[in-house]
C-alpha positions in Angstrom: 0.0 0.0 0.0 3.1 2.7 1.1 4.3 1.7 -2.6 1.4 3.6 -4.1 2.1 7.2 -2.8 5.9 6.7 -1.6 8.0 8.5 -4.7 11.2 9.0 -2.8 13.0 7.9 -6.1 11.9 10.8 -8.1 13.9 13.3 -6.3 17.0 12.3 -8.0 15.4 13.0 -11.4 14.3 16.3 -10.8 16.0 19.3 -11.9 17.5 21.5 -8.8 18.0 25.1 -9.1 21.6 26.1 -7.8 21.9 26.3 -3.7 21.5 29.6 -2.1 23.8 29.3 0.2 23.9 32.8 1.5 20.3 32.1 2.7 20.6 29.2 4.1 23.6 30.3 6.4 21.4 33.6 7.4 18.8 31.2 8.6 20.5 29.2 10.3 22.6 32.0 12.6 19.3 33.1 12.6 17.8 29.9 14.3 20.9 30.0 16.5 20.2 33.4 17.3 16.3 32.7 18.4 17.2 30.3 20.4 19.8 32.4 22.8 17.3 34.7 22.7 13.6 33.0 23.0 14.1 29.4 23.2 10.0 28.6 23.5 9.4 30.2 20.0 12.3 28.3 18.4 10.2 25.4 17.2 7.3 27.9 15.1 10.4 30.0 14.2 12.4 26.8 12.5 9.5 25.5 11.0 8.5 28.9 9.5 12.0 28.9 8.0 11.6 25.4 6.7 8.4 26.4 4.5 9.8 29.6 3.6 13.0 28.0 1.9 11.5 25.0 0.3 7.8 27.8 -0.5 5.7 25.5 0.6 2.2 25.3 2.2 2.6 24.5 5.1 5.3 22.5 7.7 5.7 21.0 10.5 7.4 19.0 13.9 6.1 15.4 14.7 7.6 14.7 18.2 7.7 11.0 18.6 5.7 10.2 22.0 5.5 6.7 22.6 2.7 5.1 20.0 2.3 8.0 18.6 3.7 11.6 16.7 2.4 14.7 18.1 2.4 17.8 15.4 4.5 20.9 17.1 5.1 24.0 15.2 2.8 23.7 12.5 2.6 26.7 10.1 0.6 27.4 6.9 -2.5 25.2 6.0 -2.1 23.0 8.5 -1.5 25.1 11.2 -4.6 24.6 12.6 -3.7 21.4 13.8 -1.1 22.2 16.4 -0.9 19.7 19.0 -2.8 16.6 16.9 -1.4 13.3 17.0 -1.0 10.7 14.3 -0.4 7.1 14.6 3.2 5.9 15.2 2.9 3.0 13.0 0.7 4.0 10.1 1.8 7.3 9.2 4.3 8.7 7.0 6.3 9.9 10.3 6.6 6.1 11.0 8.0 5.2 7.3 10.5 8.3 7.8 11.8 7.2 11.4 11.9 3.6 10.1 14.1 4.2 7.3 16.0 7.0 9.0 16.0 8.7 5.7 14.4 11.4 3.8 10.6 9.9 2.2 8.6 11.5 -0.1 5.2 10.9 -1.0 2.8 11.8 -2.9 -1.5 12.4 -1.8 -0.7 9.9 0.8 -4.7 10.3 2.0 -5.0 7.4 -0.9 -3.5 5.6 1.8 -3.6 7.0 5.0 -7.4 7.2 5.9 -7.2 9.4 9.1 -5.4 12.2 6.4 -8.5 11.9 4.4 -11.0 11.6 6.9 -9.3 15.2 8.0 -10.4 16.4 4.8 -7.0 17.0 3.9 -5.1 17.1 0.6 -1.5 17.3 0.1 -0.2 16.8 -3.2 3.5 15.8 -2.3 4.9 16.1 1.5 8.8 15.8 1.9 10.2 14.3 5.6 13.4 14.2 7.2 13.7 12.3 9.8 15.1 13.7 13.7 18.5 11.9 14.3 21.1 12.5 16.8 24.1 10.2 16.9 24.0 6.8 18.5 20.1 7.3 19.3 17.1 6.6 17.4 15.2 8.9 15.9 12.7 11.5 18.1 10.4 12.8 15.6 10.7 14.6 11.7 10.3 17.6 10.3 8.5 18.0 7.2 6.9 20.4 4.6 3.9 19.8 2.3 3.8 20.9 -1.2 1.5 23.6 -2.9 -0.2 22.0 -5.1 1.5 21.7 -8.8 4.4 21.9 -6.9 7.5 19.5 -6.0 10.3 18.8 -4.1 13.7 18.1 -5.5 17.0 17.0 -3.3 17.7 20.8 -3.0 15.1 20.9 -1.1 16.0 17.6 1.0 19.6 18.9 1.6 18.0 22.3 3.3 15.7 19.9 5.2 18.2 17.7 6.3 20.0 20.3 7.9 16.9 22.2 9.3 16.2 18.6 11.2 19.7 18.5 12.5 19.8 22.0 14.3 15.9 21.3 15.4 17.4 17.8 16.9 19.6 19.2 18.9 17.3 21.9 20.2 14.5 19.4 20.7 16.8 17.4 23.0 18.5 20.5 24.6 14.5 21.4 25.3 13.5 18.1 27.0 16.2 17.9 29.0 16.1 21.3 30.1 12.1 20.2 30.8 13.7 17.0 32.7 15.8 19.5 35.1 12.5 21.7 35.4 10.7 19.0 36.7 13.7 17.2 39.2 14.1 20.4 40.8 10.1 21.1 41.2 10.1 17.5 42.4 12.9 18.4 44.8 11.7 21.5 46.1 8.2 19.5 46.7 9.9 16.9 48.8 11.6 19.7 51.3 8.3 21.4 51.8 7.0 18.2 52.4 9.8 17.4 54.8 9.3 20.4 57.0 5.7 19.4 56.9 6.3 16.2 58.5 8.6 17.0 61.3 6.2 19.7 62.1 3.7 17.3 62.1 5.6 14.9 64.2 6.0 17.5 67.1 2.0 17.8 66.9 1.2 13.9 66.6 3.9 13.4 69.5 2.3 16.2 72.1 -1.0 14.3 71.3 0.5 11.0 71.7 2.0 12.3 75.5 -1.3 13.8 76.2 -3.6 10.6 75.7 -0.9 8.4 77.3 -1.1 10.5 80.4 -4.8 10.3 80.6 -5.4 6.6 80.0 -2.5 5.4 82.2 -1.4 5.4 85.7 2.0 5.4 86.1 5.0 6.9 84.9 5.8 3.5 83.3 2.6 2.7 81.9 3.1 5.9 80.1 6.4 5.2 79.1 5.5 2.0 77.2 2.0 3.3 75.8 4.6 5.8 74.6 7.5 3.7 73.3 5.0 1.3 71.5 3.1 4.2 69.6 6.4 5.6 68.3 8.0 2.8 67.3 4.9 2.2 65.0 5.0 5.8 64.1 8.7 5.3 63.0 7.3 2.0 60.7 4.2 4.4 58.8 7.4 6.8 58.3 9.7 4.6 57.0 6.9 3.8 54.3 5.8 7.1 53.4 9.7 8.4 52.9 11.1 9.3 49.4 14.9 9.8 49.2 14.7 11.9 45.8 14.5 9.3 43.4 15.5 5.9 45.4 12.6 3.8 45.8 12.1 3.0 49.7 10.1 0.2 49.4 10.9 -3.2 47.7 8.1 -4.9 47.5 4.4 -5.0 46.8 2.1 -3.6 49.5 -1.6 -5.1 50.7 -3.7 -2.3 51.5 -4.9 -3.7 54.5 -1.3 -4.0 55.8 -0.8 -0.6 54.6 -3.1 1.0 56.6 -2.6 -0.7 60.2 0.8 0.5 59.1 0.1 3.8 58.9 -2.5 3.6 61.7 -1.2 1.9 64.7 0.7 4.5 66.1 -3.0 5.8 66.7 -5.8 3.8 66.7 -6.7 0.6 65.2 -9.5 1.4 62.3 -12.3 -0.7 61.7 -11.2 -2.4 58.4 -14.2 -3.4 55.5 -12.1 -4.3 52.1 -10.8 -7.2 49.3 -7.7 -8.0 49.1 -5.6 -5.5 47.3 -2.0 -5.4 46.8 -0.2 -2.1 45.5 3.0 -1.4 43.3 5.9 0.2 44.5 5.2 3.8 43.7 1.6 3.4 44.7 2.3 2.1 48.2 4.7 5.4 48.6 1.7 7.3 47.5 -1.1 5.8 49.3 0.6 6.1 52.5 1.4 9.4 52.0 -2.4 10.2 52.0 -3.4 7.8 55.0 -0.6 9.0 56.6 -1.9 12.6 56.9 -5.4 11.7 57.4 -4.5 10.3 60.1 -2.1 13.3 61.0 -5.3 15.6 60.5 -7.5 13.4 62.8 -5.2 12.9 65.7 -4.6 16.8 65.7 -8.0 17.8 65.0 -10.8 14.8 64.5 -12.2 11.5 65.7 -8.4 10.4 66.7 -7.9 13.6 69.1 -10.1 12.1 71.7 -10.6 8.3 73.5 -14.0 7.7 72.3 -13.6 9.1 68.4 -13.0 6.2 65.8 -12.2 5.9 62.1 -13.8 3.2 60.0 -12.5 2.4 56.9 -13.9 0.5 54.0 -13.0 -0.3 50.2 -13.8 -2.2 47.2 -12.7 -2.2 43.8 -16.3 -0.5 41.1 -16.1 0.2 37.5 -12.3 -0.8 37.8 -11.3 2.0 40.3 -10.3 1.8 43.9 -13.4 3.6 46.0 -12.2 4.2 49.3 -13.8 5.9 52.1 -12.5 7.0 55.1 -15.0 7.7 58.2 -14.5 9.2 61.4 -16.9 9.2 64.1 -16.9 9.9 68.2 -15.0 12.9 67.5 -15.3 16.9 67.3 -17.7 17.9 64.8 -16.9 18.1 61.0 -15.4 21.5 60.1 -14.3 22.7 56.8 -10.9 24.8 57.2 -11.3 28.2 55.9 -7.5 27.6 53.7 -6.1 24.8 52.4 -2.4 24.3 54.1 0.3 21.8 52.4 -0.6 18.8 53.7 -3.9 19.1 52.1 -2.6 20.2 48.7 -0.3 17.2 49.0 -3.2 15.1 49.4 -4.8 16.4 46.7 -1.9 16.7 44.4 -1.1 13.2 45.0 -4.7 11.9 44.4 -4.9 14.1 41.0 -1.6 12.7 40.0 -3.3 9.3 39.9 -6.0 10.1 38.0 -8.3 10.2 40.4 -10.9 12.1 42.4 -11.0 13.1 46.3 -14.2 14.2 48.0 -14.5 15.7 51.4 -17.8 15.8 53.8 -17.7 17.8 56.8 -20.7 17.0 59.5 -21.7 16.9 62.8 -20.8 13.3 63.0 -17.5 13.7 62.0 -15.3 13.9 58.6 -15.6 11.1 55.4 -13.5 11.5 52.7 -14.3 9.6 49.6 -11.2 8.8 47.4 -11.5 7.1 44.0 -8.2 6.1 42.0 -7.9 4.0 38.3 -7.0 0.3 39.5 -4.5 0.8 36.8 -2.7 3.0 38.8 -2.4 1.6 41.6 -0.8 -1.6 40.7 1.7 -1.1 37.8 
């Protein structure tokens, strides 16, 4: 079928005007000089460039992104599709990357029935592919034709070169993205650091205060006390992230999970299947029970003896719907901000895919939390 509309061959037999060479350095110390100076309008800028020199309809970036390309840059006719993407192994894109050459074809809708079913016509469209050396390839670059117009290898050697300087800018890009996001990541876990040990102080004057008043002596006290923080210490060690070294080596139940994260407390009334988490997911998890629970010793049904927390699960529409319900305690109260521990919460949640629910009442705070199974396994 690619035989029908790939013409690759014909560029040889077509007549090439003489290079312009004085263009074609311009623009390029041009490019350079964009990105020094505005590095998030380099990709537009280069494409732009690319159309311009070859005068064609439009062009465009395909960013390879797993299973599929997704279209950066575009300019011209097509511009309107910024930020579509195209099937990884049915496109032209594909047939480029796979032969790590320049392809040409020509009205590859004949073929291609998502380019047709876009209503789209393009008479010829010329791609190079994205190479760097030693790596496989991360995307093209490509032009489509006006139509009665075609390409010749002048125009693949200008091409060529375009997707040689947008290479290396697409990889300086991403890993300048890759920085951005260890360093946000980074800065997350030291606010969440000084959130904990703040927290600790609080849970251990609450643990000190309801040892005093359910013991009688001094040693009672001191093992009600020795017990709760050595569990304490075990719902920490599960919850802790040491930027980017996994702390926990194995798979999780959820049930063990949350005595974990409970017993330096009170033991929970427990309704659930048997569910066992991934690695990341237990980390994650945790980190949400563990400042529930944090919340409720300080301010809910864990702050006095008689409160309680029940907790019950089960596995609907292939999500995880978990609810957490306190009782016994002060009355439900909505706080009038939302502090870090409950933005971490959130975040966390939200990073899964999911969706967290709050009800505040007289009888006490539920919290409804519903995560993709998906998630919570891999």
């Amino acid at each position: 079928m690619i035989a029908e509309v790939s013409i690759t061959h014909e560029l040889l037999r077509r007549a090439s005007p003489a290079p312009d060479y004085l263009r074609e350095k311009l623009a390029l110390q041009d490019l350079a000089q964009q990105m020094a100076d505005h590095p998030e309008q380099l990709l537009p800028h280069l494409v732009a460039q690319a159309m311009d020199i070859c005068d064609a309809a439009a062009a465009g970036i395909s960013v390879l992104e797993g299973d599929v390309f997704r279209w950066l840059g575009l300019t011209g006719t097509l511009a309107a599709f910024e930020g579509t993407t195209t099937p990884r192994d049915f496109s032209p894109c594909g047939v480029c990357i796979d032969n790590r050459d320049a392809v040409l074809m020509a009205r590859p809708e004949r073929v291609y029935g998502w380019i047709a079913d876009a209503n789209l016509t393009i008479p010829e469209v010329l791609l190079v592919p994205l190479l760097a050396r030693g790596e496989a390839p991360i995307g093209t670059l490509w032009v489509v034709a006006r139509e009665g117009q075609q390409f010749h290898t002048g125009h693949e050697r200008v091409m060529t070169e375009l997707a040689a300087f947008t290479s290396v800018a697409l990889r300086m890009m991403q890993s300048e993205g890759r920085l951005k996001r260890a360093l946000e990541e980074q800065e997350t876990l030291t606010k969440e650091m000084g959130h904990r040990i703040k927290n600790l102080f609080a849970i251990a004057d609450s643990m000190i205060r309801m040892a005093a008043r359910g013991t009688q002596t001094k040693q009672e006290m001191a093992d009600a006390l020795v017990g709760r923080i050595h569990a304490l210490a075990d719902a920490h060690g599960l919850v802790r992230e040491s930027f980017g070294l996994a702390s926990v080596s194995k798979r999780v139940e959820l049930d063990e999970l949350i005595r974990t994260i409970l017993r330096p407390y009170r033991m929970p009334s427990l309704a659930g299947g048997e569910i066992r988490l991934g690695e990341h997911a237990t980390n994650s998890i945790a980190l949400v029970l563990h400042e529930l629970a944090t919340n409720a010793a300080k301010y809910g049904a864990l702050s006095v003896d008689e409160g309680a927390v029940d907790i019950a699960w089960e596995v609907e529409d292939a999500n995880l719907e978990l609810v957490w319900r306190e009782t016994g305690g002060p009355a439900g109260e909505a706080p009038s901000s939302k502090g870090f521990g409950s933005t971490l919460v959130e975040r966390t949640i939200l990073g899964y895919g999911g969706k967290l629910e709050h009800d505040w009442s007289a009888d006490g705070l539920t919290v409804r939390i519903t995560i993709p199974m998906n998630r919570l396994t891999g």
